[in-house]
C-alpha positions as CSV (number, residue, x, y, z in Angstrom):
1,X,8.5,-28.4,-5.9
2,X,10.8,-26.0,-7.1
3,X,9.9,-22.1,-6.0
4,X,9.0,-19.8,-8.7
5,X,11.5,-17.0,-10.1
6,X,9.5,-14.5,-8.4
7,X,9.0,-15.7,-5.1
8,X,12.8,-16.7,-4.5
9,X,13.8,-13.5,-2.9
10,X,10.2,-13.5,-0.4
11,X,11.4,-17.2,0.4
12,X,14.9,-16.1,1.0
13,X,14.0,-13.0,3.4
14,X,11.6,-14.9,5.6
15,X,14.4,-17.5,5.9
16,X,16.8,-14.8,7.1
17,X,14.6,-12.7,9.2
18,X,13.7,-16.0,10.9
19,X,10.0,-16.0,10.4
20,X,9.7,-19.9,10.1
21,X,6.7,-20.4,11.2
22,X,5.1,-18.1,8.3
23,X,7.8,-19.5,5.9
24,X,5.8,-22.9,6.4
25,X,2.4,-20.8,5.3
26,X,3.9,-19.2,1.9
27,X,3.3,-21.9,-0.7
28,X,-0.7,-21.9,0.1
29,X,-1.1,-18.4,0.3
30,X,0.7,-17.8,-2.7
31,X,-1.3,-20.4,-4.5
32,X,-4.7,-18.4,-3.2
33,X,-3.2,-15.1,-4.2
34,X,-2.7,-16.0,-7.7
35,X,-5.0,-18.5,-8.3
36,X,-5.4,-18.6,-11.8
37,X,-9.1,-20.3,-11.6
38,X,-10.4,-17.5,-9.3
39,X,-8.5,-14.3,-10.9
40,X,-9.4,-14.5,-15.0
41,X,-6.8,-11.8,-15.7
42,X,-3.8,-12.9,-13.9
43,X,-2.1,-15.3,-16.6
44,X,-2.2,-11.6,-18.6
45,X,-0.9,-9.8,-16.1
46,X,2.0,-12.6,-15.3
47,X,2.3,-12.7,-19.1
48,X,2.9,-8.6,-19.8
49,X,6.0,-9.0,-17.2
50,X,6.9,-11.5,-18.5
51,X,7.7,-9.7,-21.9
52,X,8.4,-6.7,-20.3
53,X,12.5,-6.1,-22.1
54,X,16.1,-7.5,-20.6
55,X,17.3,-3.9,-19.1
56,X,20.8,-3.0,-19.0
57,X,22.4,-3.3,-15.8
58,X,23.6,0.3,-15.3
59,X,21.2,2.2,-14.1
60,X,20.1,4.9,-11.3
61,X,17.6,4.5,-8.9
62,X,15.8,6.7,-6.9
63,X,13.7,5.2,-3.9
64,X,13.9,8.6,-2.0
65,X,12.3,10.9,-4.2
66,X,8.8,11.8,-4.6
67,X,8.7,9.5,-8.1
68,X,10.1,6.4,-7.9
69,X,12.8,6.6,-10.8
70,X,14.8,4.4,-12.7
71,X,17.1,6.1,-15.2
72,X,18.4,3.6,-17.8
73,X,19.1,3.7,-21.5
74,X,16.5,2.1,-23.2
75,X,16.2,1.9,-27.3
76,X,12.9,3.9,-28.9
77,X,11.5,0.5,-29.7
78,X,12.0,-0.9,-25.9
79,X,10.7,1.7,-24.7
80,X,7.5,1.5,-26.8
81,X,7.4,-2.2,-25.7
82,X,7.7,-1.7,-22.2
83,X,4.9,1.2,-22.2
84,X,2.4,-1.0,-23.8
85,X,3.6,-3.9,-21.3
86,X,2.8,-1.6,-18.7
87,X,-0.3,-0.7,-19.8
88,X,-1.8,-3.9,-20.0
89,X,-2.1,-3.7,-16.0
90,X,-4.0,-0.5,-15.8
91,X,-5.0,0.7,-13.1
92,X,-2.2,2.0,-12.2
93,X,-3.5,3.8,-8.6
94,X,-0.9,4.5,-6.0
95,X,2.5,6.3,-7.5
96,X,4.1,8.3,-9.3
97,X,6.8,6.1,-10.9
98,X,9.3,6.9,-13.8
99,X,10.3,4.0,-15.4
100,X,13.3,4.3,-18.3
101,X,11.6,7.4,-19.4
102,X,8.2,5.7,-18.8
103,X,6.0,8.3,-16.9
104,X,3.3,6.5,-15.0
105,X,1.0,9.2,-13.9
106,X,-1.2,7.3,-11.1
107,X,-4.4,8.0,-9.8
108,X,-3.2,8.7,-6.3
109,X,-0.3,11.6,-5.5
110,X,0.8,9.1,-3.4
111,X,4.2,11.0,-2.1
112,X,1.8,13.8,-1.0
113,X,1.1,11.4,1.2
114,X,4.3,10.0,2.3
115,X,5.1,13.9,3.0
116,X,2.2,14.5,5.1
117,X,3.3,11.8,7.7
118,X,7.2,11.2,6.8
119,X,8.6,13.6,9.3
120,X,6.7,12.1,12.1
121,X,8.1,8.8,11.7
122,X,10.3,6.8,14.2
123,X,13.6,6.4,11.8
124,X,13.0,3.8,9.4
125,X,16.6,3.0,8.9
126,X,17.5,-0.5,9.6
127,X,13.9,-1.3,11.1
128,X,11.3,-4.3,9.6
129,X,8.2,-2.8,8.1
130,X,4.9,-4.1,6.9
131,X,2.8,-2.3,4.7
132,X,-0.9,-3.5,5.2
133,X,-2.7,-2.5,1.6
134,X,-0.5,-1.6,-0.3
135,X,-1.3,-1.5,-3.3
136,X,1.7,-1.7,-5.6
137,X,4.1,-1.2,-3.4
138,X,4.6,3.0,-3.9
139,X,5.0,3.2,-0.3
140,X,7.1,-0.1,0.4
141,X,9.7,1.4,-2.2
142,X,9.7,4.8,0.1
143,X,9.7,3.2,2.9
144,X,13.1,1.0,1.5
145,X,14.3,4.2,0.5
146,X,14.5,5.9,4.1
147,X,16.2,2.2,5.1
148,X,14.2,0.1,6.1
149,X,16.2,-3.4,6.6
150,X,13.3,-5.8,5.4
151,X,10.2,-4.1,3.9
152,X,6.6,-6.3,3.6
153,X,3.8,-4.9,1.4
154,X,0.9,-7.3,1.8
155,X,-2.6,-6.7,-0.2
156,X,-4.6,-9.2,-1.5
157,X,-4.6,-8.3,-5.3
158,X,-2.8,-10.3,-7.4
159,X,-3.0,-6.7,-10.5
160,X,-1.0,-5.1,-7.6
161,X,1.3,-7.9,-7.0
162,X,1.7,-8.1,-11.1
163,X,2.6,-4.4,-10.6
164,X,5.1,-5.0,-8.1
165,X,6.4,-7.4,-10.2
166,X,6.7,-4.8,-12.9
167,X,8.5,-2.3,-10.7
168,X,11.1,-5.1,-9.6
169,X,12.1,-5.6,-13.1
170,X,13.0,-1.8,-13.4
171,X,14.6,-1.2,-10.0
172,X,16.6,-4.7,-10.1
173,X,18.9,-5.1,-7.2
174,X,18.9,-1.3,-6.6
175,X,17.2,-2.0,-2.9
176,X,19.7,-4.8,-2.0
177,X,16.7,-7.1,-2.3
178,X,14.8,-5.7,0.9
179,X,11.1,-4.7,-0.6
180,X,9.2,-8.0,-1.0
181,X,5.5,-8.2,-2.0
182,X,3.2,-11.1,-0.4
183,X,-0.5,-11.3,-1.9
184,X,-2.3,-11.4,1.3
185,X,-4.8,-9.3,3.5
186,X,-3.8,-9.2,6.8
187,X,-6.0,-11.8,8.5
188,X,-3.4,-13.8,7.1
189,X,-0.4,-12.8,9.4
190,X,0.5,-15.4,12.2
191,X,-1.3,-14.4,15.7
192,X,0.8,-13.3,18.0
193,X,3.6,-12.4,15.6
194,X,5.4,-9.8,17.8
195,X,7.7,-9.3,14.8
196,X,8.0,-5.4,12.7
197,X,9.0,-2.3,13.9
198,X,6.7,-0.3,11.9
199,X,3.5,-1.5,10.9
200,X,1.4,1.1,7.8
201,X,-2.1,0.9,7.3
202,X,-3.4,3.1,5.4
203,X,-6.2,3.3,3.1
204,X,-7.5,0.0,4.8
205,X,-9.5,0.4,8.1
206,X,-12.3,1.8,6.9
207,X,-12.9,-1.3,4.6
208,X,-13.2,-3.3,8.1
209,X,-16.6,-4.6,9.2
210,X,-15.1,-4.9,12.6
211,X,-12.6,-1.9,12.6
212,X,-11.3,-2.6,16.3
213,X,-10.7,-6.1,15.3
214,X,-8.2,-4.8,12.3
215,X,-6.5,-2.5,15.0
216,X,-5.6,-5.8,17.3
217,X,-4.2,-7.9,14.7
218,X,-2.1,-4.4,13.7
219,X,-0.9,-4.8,17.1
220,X,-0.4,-8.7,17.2
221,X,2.0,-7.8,14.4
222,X,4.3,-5.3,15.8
223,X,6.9,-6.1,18.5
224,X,6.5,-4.3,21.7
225,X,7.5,-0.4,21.8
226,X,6.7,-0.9,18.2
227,X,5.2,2.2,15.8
228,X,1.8,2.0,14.1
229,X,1.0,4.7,11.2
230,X,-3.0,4.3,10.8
231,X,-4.2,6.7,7.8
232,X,-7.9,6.5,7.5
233,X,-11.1,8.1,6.2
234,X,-12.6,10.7,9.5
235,X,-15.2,12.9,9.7
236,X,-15.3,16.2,11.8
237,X,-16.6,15.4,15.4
238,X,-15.7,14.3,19.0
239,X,-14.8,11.3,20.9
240,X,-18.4,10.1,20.3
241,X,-18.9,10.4,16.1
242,X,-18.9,7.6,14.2
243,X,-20.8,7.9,10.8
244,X,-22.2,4.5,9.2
245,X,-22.6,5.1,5.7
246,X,-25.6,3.5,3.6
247,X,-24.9,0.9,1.1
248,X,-22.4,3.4,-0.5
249,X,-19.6,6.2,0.4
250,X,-17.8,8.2,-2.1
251,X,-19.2,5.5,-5.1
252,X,-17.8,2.9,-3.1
253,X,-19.9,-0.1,-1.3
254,X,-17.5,-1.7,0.8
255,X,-16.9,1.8,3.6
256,X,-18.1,0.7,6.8
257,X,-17.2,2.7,10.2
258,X,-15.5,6.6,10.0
259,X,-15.1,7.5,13.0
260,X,-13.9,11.0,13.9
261,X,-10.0,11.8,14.9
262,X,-11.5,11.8,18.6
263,X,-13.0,8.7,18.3
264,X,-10.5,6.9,16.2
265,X,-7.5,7.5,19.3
266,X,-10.2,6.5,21.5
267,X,-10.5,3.4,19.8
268,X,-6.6,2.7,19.6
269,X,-6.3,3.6,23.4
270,X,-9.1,0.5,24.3
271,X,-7.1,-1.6,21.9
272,X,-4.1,-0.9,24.5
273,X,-1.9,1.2,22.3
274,X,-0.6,4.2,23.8
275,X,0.9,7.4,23.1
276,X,-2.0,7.8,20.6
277,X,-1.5,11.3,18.5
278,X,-3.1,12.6,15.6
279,X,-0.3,14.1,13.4
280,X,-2.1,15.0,10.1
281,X,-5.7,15.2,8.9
282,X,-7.2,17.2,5.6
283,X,-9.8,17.1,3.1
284,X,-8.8,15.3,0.2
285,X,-8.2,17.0,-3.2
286,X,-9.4,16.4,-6.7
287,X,-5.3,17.3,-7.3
288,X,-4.5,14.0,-5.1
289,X,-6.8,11.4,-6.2
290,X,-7.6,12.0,-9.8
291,X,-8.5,10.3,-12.9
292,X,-5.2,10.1,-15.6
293,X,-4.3,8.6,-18.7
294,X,-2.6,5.5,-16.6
295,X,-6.4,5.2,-14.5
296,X,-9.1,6.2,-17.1
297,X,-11.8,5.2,-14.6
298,X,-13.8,7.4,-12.6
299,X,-12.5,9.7,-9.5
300,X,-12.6,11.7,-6.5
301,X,-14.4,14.3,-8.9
302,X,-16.8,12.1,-10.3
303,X,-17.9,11.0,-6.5
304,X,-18.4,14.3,-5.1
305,X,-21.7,16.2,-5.4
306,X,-21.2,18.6,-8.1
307,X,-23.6,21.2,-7.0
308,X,-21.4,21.4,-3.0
309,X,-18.3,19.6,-3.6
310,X,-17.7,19.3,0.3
311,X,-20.6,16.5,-0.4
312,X,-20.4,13.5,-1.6
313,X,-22.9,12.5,-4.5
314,X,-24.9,10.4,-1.5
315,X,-25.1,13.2,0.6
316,X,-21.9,12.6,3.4
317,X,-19.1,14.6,4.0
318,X,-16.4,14.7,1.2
319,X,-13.5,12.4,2.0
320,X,-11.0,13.8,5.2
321,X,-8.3,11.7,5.7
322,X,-6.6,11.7,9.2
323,X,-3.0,10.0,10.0
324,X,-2.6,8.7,13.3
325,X,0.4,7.3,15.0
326,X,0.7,4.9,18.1
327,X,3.0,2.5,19.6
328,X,2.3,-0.9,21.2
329,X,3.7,-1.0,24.7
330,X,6.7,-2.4,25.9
């Protein structure tokens, strides 16, 4: 069977990077990712891409800058096109981007973000990252842009692939083909991989019912001496706090375990990582996470309690976010 347009680069890089074993696993999991019989919207989503207009090939990218640009010259009328292509897979929740003149003002200030926890990094240049969650691939493109050699963002939404998808068409080649999207959680790495670098997850551990089981399989996937970046919801406390929210957090039902920043290192240290540090933590802002014209759905400012907004409208702390780094041993 011959492999899609979109998948030939993904093929290709697991081929190079010699990851045969997963190789063998892509054609399944990218028939359950974008299943058309389980995900309604996705023949829309593929189809808005699809459409989306043939872009000239001079262009400048930006992958190191706090919006992801793409400067081209685009006509008024394929630029209107593209906009309402675009649209069509709102949400649009992790960015900015700047697409031919095509501002995509995304809930999330995502390169506040990448600042917070960029100059803490192990260099990225020439090293093989996986992003775990990540959403369009905001972060993927950054972390290409400090240079990365092979760059993974895996998440198991097939909007978010669409929207990767959408992205590629703008930034073309620009990357030398090294940011790749696979529509996966991560339960569906090998065990035992041993493979990246750099492993990211952020935004994801507190969507674990078995958080400790998450930070192994982050483990299983880096190679030894290899960095983890965990960004997480915390609340204020010591090595003991853990809160266990009700049926909702924040307006969300699926937030299981936040554990303090104590608690969390504690954690990673009986999951055998080691030089465990804390290297950012804050209360997060109704500037960072907001509704916008590109993600008209509620907020952070709709879930807070608007008589104390350091309550959430169920009565916990307001969302603090902690980033904490650790490596796997040698």
């Amino acid at each position: 069977m011959p492999i899609p347009p979109e998948h030939r680069d993904l093929y290709r890089a697991f081929l190079d990077q010699g990851l045969d074993t997963w190789l063998a696993r892509l054609p399944e999991q990218l028939a359950a990712g974008l299943d058309r019989k389980r995900y309604g919207d996705l023949p829309a989503w593929e189809k808005a891409v699809a459409k989306l207009p043939a872009l000239p090939d001079d262009r400048r990218v930006r992958l190191d800058a706090d919006t992801l640009e793409v400067e081209l010259a685009l006509t008024d009328s394929q630029r209107c096109q593209a906009e309402n292509l675009l649209r069509k897979l709102m949400p649009w929740r992790k960015g900015p981007f700047s697409l031919g003149g095509i501002h995509i003002d995304t809930e999330w200030r995502s390169d506040w973000k990448w600042q917070r926890l960029a100059p803490h990094l192990a260099p990225l240049a020439g090293r093989k990252v996986l992003d775990v969650g990540g959403g369009s691939g905001y972060h993927g493109w950054r972390m290409a842009g400090a240079g990365a050699a092979f760059v993974l963002v895996i998440d198991p939404s097939p909007r978010f692939f669409w929207q990767f998808r959408a992205v590629r068409h703008f930034v073309g080649d620009a990357d030398g083909h090294r940011t790749h999207f696979l529509p996966v959680g991560i339960e569906e790495v090998p065990e035992g991989l041993a493979f990246f670098d750099t492993v990211f997850s952020m935004g994801v551990l507190y969507h674990r019912p078995s958080p400790l089981e998450h930070l192994l399989q982050l483990k299983e996937a880096l190679r030894p001496g290899g960095e983890l970046v965990l960004e997480t919801l915390v609340v204020e406390g010591d090595e003991t706090t853990v809160l266990l929210p009700g049926e909702r957090y924040a307006a969300m039902p699926n937030v299981y375990f936040l554990p303090s920043s104590q608690a969390l290192c504690q954690w990673l240290g009986r999951c055998g990582f080691t030089d465990v540090r804390v290297v950012d933590e804050a209360v997060t802002t109704t500037d960072e996470q907001r509704a916008t014209e590109w993600m008209t759905f509620q907020s952070l400012a709709d879930f807070l309690d608007p008589e104390d907004p350091t309550r959430t409208r169920e009565g916990y702390p307001a969302p603090r976010r902690a980033v904490v780094m650790a490596n796997r041993p040698l």
